[in-house]
N, C-alpha and C positions, 0 to 999 in steps of 0.2 A: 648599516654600520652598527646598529644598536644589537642585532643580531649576531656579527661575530664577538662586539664584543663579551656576549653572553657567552658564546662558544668558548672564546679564551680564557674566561674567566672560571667557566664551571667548574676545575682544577679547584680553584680558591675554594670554590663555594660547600665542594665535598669535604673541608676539614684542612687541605692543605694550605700555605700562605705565598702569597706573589712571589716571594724573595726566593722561594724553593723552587720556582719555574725555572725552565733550560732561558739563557740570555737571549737566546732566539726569539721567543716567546713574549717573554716580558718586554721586550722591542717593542713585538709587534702587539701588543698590547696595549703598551705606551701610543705609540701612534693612532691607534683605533681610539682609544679616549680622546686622544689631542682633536682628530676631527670629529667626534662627538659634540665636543665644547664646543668649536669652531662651527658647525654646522648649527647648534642651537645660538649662539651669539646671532648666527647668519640670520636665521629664524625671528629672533627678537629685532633683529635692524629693517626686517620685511614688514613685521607685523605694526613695527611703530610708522615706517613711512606708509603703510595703506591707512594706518589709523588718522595720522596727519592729512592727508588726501581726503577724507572724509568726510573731518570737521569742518577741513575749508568747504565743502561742498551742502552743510547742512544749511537747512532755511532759517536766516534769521530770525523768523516771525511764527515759525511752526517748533525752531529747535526739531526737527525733523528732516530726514535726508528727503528730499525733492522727487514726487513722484510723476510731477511733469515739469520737467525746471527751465527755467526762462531767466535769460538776461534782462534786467531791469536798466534803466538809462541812469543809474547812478554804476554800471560797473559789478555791480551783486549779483550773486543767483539765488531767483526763490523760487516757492512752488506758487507755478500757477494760480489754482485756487486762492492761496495764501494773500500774495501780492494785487491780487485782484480785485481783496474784500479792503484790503489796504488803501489801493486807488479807488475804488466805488465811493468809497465814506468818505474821502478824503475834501475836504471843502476846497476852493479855489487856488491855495496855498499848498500845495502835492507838496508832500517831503520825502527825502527817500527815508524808511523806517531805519537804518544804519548810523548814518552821520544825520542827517533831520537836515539839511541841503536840498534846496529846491529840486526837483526832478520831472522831466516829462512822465506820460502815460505808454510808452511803446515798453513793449514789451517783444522779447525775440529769442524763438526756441533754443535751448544750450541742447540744442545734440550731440556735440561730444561729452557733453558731462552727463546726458542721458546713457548713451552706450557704455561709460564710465563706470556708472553707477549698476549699469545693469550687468556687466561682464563680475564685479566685484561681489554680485550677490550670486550669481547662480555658482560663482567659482567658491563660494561658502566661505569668503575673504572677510565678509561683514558679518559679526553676529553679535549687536549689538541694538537696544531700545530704539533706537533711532531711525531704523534702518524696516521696522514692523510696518509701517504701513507700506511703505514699497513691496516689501518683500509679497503682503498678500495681493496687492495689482498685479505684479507680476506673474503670483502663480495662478488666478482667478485667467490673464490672459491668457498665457498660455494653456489652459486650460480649452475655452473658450478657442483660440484658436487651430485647437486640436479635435475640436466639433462638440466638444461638449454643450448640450444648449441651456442646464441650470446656468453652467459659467455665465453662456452668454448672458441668459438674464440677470444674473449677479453685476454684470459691466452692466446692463440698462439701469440696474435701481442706483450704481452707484454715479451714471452719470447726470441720471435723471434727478437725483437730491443733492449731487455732490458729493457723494460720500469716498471717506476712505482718502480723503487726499485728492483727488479727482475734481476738474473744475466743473460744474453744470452746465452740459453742454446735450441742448436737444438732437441734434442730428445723430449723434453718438449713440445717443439711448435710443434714437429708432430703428439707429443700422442694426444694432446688435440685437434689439426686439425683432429684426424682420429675418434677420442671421436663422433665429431661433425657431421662427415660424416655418420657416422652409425645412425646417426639421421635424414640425408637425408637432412642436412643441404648446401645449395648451396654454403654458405664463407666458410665452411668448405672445401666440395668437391673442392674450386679453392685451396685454402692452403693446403691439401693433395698432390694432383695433384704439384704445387709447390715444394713440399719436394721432390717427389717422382722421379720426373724428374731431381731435380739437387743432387740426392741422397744428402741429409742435415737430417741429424738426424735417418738417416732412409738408408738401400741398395740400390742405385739406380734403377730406375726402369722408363725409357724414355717411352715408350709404355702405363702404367701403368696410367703415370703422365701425358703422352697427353690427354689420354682418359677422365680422370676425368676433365682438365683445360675444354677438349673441350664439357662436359656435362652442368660447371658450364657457360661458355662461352655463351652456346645454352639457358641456363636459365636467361641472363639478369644480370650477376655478373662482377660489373667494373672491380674487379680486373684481372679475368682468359681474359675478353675482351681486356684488358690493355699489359698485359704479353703474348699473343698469336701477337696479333700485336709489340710487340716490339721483339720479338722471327721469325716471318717471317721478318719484318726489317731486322734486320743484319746478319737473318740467321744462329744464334747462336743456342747452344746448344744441336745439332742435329735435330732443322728443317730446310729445306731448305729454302734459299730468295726468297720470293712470295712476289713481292711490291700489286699486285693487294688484296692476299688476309692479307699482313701488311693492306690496306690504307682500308680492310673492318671492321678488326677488332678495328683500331685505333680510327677510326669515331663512332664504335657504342661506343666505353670506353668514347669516349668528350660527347655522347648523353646521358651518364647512369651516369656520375659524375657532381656531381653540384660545381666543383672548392674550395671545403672546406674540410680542413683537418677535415673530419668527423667521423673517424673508419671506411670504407669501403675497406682499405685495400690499399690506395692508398694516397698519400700526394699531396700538391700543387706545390711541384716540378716535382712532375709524370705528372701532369696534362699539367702544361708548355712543359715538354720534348715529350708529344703525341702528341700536339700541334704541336710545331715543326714536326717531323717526318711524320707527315698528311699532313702539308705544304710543306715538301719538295717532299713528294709523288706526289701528285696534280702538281708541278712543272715540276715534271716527265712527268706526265701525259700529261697534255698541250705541252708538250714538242716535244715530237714522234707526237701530228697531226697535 
């Protein structure tokens, strides 16, 4: 539309004026504007009922559109995550956070307002604040389920802290750690290995999970570097205390991490605590000669 009306218009636009057009013309001119408006009106009555659709659908308690949403037993939809930290803290006396109206604990996946939500973002319906944390699940998954295996690892850290919207959910972060591993992915094989060893999300399996830390370990991956050295440190979790081989593998985690919360599995409070535990090694060390 927008296109003929340029056509019919060009006339105008070289110097001449609408009134000097053939009546045919100016008709058909008139009419091409009329559904111009009429197709932008149409346009603005679309764009307010999705917008309307939306807010109904945003988390009370995130003010954020729902990246796994759930019917709560007052009637609302929140996210996951959201509603969850709600119920956990909640003392005896559970309210729903909306009305503050007693409420049970059930909670019950809204799949159509997931498909909802997710047909209205990939169709580029929603572009709005609100709408940011979905939008990156979304394309992190599909990502991820397109064989990507950073992706995948991306779904393991966010399931494994929660992040991003996402509720913390162990079995999640192992599927997609072992998704990863079958890929021959090295962050995966250290976050496998992880699971595996402190049985989370998954049957323990110490043997299993050393082997893999100590493949990813051999490959140059800070984090299984990081967690074998802090694992001979204290001697937890059934390896025994090796300060010689703590203070090798802690040195190589400071030589492989550049001190930035960067996604590599590791934060800058990790970073400080190796630090330490290095230092107190080396004290050691100097110590006995």
């Amino acid at each position: 539309l927008l296109r003929r009306y340029r056509n019919l218009n060009s006339g105008a636009s070289r110097g001449s004026d609408v009134k000097d057009m053939a009546p045919g013309k100016r008709k058909t001119l008139a009419g091409v504007s009329a559904e111009l408006l009429a197709a932008e009106e149409t346009n603005k009555r679309r764009k307010s009922a999705i917008a309307a659709v939306v807010k109904e659908f945003i988390c009370p308690i995130s003010l954020e559109l729902p990246v796994e949403p759930v019917m709560a037993e007052d009637g609302r939809v929140y996210n996951r995550a959201d509603i969850k930290k709600h119920i956990d803290t909640a003392d005896d006396n559970l309210t729903s956070p909306v009305t503050g109206a007693p409420m049970g604990p059930t909670l019950v996946p809204a799949v159509q307002v997931q498909n909802t939500l997710h047909a209205l973002i990939e169709s580029g319906a929603v572009d709005d604040d609100s709408a940011e944390r979905l939008k990156k699940v979304i394309a992190m998954r599909k990502e991820a389920e397109a064989g990507d295996p950073e992706a995948m690892c991306g779904l393991r850290e966010w399931y494994y802290a929660g992040g991003n919207g996402l509720h913390k959910d162990h079995r999640q972060a192992y599927a997609w750690a072992s998704k990863a591993t079958d890929l021959n992915n090295v962050r995966g094989m250290a976050y496998k290995g992880d699971r595996l060893y402190l049985g989370l999300g998954v049957d323990e399996d110490k043997v299993a999970g050393a082997a893999l830390l100590g493949i990813a370990a051999g490959r140059d991956d800070v984090f299984a570097c990081y967690y074998l050295g802090d694992e001979y440190y204290t001697g937890g979790s059934g390896l025994p205390k090796d300060h010689k081989l703590a203070k090798y593998w802690l040195r190589k985690a400071l030589d492989l991490f550049d001190g930035e919360d960067n996604g590599d599995g590791l934060s800058q409070k990790d970073f400080e605590e190796c630090k330490v535990m290095l230092k107190e090694l080396e004290g050691d060390t100097e110590s006995t000669h």
